[in-house]
N, CA and C atoms as a LAMMPS dump frame, in Angstrom:
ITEM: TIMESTEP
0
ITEM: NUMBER OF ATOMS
468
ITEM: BOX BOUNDS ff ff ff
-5.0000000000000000e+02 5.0000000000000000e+02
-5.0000000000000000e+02 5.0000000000000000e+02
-5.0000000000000000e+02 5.0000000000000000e+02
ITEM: ATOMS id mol type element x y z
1 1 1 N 7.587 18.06 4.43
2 1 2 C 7.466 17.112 3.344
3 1 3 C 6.085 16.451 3.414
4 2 1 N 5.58 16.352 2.313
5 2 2 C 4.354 15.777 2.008
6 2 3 C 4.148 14.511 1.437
7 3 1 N 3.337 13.472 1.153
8 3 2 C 2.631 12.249 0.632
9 3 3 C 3.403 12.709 -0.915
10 4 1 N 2.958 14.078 -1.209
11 4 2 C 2.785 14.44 -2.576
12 4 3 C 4.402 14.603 -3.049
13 5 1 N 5.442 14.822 -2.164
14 5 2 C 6.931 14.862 -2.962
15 5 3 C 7.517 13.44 -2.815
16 6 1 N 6.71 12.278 -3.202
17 6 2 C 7.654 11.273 -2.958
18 6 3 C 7.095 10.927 -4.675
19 7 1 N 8.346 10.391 -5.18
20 7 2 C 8.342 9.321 -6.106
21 7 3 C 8.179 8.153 -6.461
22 8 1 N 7.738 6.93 -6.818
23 8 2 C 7.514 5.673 -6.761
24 8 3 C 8.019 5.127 -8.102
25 9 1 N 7.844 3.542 -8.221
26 9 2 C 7.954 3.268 -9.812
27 9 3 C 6.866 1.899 -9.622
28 10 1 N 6.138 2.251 -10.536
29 10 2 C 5.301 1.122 -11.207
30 10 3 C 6.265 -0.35 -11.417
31 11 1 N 5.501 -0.998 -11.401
32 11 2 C 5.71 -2.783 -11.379
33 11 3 C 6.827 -2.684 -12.918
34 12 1 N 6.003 -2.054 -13.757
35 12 2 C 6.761 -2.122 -15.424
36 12 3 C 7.905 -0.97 -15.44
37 13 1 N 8.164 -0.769 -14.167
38 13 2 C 9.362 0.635 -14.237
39 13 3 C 9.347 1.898 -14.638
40 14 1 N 8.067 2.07 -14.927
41 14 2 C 7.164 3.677 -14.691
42 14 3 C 7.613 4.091 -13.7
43 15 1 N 8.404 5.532 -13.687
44 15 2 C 8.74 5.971 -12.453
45 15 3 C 7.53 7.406 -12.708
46 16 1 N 6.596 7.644 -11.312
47 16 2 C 6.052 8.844 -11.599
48 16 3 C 6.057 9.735 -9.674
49 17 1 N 5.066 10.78 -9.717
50 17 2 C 5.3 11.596 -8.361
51 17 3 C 3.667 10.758 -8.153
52 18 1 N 3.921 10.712 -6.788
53 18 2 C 2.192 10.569 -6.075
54 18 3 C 1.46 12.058 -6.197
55 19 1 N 2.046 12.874 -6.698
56 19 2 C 1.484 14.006 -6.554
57 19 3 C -0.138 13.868 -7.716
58 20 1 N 0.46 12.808 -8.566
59 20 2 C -0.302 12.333 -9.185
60 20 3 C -1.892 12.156 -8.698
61 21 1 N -1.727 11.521 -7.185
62 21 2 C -3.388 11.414 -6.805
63 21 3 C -3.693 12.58 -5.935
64 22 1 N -2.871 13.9 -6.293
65 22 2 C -3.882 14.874 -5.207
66 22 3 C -4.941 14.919 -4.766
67 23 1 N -5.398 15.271 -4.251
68 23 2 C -6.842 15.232 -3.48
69 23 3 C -7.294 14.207 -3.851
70 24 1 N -6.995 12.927 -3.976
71 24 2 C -7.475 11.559 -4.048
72 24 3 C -7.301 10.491 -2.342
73 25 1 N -8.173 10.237 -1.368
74 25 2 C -7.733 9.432 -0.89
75 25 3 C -6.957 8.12 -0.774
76 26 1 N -5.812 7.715 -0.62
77 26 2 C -4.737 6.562 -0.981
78 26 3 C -4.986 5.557 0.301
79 27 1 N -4.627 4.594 -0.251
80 27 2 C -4.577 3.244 0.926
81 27 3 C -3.187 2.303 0.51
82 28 1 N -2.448 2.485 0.935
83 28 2 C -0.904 2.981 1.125
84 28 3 C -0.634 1.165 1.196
85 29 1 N -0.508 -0.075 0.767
86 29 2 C 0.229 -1.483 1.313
87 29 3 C 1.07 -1.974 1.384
88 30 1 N 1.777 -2.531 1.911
89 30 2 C 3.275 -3.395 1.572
90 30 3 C 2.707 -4.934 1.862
91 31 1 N 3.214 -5.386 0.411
92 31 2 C 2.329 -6.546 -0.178
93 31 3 C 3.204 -7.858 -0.555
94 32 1 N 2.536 -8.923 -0.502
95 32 2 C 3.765 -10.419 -0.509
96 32 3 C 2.769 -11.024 -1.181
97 33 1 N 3.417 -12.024 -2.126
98 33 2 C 2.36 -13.066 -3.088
99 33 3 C 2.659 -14.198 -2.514
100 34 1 N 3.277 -14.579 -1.587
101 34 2 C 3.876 -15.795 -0.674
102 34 3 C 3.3 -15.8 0.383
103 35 1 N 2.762 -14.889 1.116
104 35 2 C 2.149 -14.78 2.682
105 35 3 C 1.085 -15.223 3.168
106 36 1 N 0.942 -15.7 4.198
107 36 2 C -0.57 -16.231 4.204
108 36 3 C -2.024 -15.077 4.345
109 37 1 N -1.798 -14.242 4.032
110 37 2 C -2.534 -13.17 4.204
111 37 3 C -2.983 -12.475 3.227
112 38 1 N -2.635 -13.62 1.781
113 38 2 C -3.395 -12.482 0.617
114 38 3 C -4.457 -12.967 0.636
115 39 1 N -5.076 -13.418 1.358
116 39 2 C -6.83 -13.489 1.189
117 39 3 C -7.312 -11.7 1.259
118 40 1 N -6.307 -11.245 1.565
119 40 2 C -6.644 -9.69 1.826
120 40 3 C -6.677 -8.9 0.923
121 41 1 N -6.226 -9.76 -0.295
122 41 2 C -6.173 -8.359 -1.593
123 41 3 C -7.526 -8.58 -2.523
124 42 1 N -8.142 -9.804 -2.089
125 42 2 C -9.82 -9.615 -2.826
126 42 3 C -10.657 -8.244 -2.227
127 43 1 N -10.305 -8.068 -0.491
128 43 2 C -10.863 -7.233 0.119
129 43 3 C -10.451 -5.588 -0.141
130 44 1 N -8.962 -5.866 -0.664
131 44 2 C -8.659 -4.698 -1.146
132 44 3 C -9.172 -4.142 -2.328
133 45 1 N -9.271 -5.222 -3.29
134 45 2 C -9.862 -4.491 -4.783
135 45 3 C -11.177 -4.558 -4.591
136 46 1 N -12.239 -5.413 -3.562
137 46 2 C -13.421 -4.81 -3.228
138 46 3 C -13.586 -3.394 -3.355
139 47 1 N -13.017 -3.344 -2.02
140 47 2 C -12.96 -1.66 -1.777
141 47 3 C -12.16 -0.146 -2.416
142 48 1 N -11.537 -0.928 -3.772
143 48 2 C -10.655 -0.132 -4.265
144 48 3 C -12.251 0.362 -5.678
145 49 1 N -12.805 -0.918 -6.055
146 49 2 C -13.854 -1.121 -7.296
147 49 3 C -14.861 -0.344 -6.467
148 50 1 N -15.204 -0.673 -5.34
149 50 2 C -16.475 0.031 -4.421
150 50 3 C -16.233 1.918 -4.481
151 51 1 N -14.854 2.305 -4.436
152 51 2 C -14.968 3.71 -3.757
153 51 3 C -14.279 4.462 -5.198
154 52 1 N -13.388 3.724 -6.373
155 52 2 C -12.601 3.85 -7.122
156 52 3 C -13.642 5.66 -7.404
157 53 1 N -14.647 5.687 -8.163
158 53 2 C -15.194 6.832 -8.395
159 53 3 C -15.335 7.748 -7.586
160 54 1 N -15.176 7.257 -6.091
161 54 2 C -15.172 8.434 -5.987
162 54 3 C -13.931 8.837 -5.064
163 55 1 N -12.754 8.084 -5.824
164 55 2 C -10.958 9.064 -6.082
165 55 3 C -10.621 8.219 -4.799
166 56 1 N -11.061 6.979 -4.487
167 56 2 C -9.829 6.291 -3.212
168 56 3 C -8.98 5.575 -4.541
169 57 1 N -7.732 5.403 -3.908
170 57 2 C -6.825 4.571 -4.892
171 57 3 C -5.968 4.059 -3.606
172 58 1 N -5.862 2.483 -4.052
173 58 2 C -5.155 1.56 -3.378
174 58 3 C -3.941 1.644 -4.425
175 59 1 N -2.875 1.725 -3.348
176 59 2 C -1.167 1.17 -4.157
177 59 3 C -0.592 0.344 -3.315
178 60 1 N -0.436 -0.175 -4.289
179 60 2 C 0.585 -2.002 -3.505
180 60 3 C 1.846 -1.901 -4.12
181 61 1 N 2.441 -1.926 -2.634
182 61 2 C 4.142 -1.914 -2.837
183 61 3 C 4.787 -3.585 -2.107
184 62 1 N 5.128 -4.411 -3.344
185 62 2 C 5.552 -5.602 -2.978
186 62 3 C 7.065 -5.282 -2.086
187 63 1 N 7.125 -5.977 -1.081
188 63 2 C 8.393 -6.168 -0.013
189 63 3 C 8.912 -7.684 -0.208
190 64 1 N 10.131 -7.845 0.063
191 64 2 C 10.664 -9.295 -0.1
192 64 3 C 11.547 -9.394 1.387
193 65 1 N 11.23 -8.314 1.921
194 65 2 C 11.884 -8.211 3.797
195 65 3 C 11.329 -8.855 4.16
196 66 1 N 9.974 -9.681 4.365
197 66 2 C 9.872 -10.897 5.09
198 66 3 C 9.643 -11.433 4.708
199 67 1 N 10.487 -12.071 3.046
200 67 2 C 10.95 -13.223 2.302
201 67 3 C 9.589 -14.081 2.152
202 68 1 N 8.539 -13.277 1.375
203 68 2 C 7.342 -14.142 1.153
204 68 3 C 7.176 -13.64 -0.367
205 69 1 N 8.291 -12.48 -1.103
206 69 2 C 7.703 -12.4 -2.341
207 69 3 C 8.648 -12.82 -3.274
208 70 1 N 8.044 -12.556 -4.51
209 70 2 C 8.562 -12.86 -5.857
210 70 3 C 10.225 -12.512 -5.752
211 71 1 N 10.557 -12.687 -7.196
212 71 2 C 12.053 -12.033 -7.455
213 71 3 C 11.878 -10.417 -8.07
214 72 1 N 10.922 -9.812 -8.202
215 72 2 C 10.673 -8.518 -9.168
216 72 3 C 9.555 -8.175 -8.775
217 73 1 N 9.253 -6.762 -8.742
218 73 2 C 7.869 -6.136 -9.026
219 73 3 C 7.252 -6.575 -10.159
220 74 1 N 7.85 -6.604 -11.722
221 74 2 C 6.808 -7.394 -12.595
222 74 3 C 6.213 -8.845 -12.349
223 75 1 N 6.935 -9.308 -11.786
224 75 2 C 6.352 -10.667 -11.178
225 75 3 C 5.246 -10.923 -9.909
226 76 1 N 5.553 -10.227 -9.472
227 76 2 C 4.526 -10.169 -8.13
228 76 3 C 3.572 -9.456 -8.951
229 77 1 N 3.306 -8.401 -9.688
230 77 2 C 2.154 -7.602 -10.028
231 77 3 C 1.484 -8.285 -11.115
232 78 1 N 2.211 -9.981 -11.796
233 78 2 C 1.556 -10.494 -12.534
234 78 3 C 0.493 -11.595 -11.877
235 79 1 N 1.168 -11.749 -10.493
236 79 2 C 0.82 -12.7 -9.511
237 79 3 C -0.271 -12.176 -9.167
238 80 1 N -0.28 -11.28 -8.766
239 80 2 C -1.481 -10.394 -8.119
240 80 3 C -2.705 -10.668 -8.831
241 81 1 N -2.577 -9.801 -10.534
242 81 2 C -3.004 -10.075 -11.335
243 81 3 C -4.232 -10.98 -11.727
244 82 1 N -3.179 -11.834 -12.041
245 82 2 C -3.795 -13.259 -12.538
246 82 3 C -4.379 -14.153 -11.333
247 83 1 N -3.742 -14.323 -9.955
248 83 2 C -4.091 -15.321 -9.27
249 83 3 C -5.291 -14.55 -7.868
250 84 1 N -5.175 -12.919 -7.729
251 84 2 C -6.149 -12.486 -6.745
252 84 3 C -6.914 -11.352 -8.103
253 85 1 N -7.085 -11.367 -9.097
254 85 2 C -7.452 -10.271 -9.637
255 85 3 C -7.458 -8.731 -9.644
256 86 1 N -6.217 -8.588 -8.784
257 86 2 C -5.723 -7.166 -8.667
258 86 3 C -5.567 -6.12 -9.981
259 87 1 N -6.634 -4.637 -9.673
260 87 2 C -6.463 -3.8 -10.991
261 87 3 C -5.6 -2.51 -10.25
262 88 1 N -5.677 -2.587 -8.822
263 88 2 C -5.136 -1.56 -8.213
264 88 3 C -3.495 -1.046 -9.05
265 89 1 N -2.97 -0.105 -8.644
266 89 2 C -1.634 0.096 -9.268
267 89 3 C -0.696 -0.538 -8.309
268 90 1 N 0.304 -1.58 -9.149
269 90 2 C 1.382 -2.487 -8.139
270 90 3 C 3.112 -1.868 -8.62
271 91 1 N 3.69 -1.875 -7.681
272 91 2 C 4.718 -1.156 -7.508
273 91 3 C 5.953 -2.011 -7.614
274 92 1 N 6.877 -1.281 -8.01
275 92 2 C 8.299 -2.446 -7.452
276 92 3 C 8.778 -3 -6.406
277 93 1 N 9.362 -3.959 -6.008
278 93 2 C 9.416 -4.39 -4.732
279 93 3 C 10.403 -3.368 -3.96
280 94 1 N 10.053 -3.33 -2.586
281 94 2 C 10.55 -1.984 -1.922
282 94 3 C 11.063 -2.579 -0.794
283 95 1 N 11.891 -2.069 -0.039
284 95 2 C 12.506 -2.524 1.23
285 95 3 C 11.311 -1.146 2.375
286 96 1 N 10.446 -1.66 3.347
287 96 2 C 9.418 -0.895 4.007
288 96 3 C 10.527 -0.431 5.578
289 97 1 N 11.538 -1.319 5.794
290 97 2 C 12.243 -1.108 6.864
291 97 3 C 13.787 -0.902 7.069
292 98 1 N 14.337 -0.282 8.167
293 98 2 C 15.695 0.012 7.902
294 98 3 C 15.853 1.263 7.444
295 99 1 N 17.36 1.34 7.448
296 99 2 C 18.131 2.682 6.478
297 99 3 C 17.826 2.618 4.895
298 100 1 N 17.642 1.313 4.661
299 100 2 C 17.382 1.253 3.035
300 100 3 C 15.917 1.504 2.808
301 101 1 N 14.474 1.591 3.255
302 101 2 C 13.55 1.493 3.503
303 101 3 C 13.046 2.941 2.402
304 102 1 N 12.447 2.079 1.194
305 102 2 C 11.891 3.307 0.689
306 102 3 C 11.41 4.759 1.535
307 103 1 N 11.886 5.847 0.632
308 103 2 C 11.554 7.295 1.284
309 103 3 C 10.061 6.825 1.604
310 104 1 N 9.06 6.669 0.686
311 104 2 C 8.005 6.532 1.277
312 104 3 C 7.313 6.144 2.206
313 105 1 N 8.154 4.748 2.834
314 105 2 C 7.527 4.141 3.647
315 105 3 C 8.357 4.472 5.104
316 106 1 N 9.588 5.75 4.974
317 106 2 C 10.183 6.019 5.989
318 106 3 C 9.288 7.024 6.138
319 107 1 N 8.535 7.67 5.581
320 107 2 C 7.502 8.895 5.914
321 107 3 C 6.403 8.179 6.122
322 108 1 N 5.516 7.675 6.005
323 108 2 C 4.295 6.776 6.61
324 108 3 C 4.911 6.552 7.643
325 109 1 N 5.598 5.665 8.466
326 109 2 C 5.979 5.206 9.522
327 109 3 C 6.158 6.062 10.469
328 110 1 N 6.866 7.348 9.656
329 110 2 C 6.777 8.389 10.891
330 110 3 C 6.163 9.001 11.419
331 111 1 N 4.774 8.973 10.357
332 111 2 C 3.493 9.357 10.836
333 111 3 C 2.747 8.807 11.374
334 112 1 N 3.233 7.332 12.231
335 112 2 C 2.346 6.499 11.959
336 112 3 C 2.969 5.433 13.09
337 113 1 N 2.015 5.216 14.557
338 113 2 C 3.028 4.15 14.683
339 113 3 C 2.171 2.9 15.503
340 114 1 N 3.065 1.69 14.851
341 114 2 C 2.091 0.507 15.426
342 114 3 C 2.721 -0.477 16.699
343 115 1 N 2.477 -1.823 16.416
344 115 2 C 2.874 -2.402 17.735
345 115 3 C 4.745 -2.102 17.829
346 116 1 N 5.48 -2.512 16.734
347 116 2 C 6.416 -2.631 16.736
348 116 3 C 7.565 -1.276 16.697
349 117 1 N 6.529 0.31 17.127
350 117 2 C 6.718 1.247 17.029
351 117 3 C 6.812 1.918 15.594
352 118 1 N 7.671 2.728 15.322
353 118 2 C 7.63 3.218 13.96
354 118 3 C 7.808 1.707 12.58
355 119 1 N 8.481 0.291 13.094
356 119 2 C 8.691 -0.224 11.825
357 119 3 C 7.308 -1.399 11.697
358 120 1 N 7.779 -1.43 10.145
359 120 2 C 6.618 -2.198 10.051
360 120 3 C 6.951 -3.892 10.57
361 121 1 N 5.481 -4.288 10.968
362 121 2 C 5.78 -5.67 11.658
363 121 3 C 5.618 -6.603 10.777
364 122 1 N 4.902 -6.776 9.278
365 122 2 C 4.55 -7.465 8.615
366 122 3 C 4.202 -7.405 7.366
367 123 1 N 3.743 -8.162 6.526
368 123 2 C 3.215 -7.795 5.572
369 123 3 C 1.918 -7.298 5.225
370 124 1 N 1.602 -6.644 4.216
371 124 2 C -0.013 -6.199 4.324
372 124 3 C -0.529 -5.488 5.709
373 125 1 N 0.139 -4.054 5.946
374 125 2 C 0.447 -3.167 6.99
375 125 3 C 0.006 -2.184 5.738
376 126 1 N -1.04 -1.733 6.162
377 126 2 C -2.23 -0.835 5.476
378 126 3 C -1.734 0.61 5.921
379 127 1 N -1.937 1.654 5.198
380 127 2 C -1.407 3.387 5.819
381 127 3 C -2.676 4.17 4.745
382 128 1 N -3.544 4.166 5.684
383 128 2 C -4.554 5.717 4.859
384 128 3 C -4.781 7.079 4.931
385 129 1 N -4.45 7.721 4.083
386 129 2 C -3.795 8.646 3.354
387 129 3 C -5.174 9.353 2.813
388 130 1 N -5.696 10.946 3.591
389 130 2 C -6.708 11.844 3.203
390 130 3 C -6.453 12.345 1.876
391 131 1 N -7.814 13.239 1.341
392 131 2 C -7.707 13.965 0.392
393 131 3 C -6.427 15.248 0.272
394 132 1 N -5.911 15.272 1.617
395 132 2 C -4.853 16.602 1.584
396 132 3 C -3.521 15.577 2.106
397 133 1 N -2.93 14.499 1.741
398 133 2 C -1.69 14.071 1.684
399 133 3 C -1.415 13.973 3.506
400 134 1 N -2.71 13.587 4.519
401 134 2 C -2.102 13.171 5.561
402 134 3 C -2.213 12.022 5.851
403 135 1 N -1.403 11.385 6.301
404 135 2 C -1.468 9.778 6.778
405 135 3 C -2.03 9.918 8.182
406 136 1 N -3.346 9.311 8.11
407 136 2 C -4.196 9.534 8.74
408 136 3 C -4.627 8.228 9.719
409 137 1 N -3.844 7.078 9.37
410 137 2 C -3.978 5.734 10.156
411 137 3 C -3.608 4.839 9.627
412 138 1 N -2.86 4.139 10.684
413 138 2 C -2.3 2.883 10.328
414 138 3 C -3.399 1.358 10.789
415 139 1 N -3.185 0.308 10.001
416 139 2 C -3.713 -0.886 9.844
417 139 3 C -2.703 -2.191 10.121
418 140 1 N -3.103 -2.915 10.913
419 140 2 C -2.014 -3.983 11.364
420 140 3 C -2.359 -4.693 10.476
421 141 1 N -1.109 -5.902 9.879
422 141 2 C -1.306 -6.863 8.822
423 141 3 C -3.006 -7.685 8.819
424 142 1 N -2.891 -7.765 10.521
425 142 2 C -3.751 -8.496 10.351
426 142 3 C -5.716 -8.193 10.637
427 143 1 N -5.372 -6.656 10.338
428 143 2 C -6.679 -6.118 10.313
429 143 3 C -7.105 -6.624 8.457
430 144 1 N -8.031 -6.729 8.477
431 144 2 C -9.002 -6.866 7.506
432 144 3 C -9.362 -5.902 7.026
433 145 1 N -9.139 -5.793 5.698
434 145 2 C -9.603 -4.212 4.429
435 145 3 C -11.03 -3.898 4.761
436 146 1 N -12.025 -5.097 4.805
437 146 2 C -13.486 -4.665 5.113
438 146 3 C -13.801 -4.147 6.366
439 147 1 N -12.526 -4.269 7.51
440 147 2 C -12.992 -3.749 8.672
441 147 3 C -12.982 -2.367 9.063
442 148 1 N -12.258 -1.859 8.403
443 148 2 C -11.636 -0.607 8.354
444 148 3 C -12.594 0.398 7.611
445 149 1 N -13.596 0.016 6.802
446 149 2 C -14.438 0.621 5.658
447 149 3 C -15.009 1.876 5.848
448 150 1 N -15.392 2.337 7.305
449 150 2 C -16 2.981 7.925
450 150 3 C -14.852 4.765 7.814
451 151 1 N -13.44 3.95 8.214
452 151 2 C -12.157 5.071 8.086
453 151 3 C -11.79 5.496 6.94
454 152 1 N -12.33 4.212 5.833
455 152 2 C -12.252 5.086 4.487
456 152 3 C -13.275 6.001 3.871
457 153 1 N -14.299 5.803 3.96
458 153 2 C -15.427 6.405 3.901
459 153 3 C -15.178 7.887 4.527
460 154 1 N -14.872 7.911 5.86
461 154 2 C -14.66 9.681 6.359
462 154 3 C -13.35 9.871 5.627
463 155 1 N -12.943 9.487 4.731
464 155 2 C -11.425 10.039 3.946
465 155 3 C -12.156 10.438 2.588
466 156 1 N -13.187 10.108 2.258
467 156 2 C -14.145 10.522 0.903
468 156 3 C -14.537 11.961 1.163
């Protein structure tokens, strides 16, 4: 199984395949409009506006598992929006952990493992994703989008 057979749904209930960004490098988030850590999504659409041409795409998947987000994906993706200027594509809110734990983020994790072993520890837990659908590294909440710049760049 690949990056490319999972399904998602947009904030407005667009359901589509990631197959969508083939050979596009992805930067994979699970995202909270409550957390103290969205100073991190200016750094994200930095680097989403910085590399956008040439095919990185950031997707933000709002979580409410550690009870810092909205009631809805349209709500958090208006939050985003309006209050950090997010153009990236924002997702419905997703459960990242557990048996219920979106397919997607049960495949990142397995590729992928951080302090808390395969689950995620937090919010804004970064997963980057090559031009050929491998999850290629994980990011602790509390790494910084600009620090990492160097790992996205060899994913171009």
């Amino acid at each position: 199984m690949t990056i490319y057979d999972f399904n998602v749904t947009l904030a407005n209930g667009e359901d589509y395949s990631l197959e969508k960004y083939k050979g596009k490098p992805m930067l994979i988030v699970n995202t909270a409009t409550k957390c103290g850590l969205t100073g991190q999504f200016d750094e994200l659409e930095q680097l989403y506006k910085k590399y956008e041409d040439e095919g990185l795409v950031v997707l933000g998947f709002p979580s409410d598992q550690f009870k810092q987000e909205l009631k809805s994906g349209e709500e958090a993706a208006e939050a985003c929006r309006l209050t950090y200027g997010v153009t990236f594509p924002m997702h419905e809110i997703v459960k990242v952990n557990g048996n219920d734990a979106h397919p997607l983020f049960k495949h990142v994790t397995e590729k992928t493992k951080g302090l808390l072993g395969k689950s995620v520890k937090w919010n804004f837990t970064k997963f980057l994703v090559d031009r050929d659908g491998n999850v290629v590294k994980r990011f602790a909440p509390t790494d910084k989008p600009m620090s990492f710049e160097e790992d996205i760049q060899k994913v171009l």
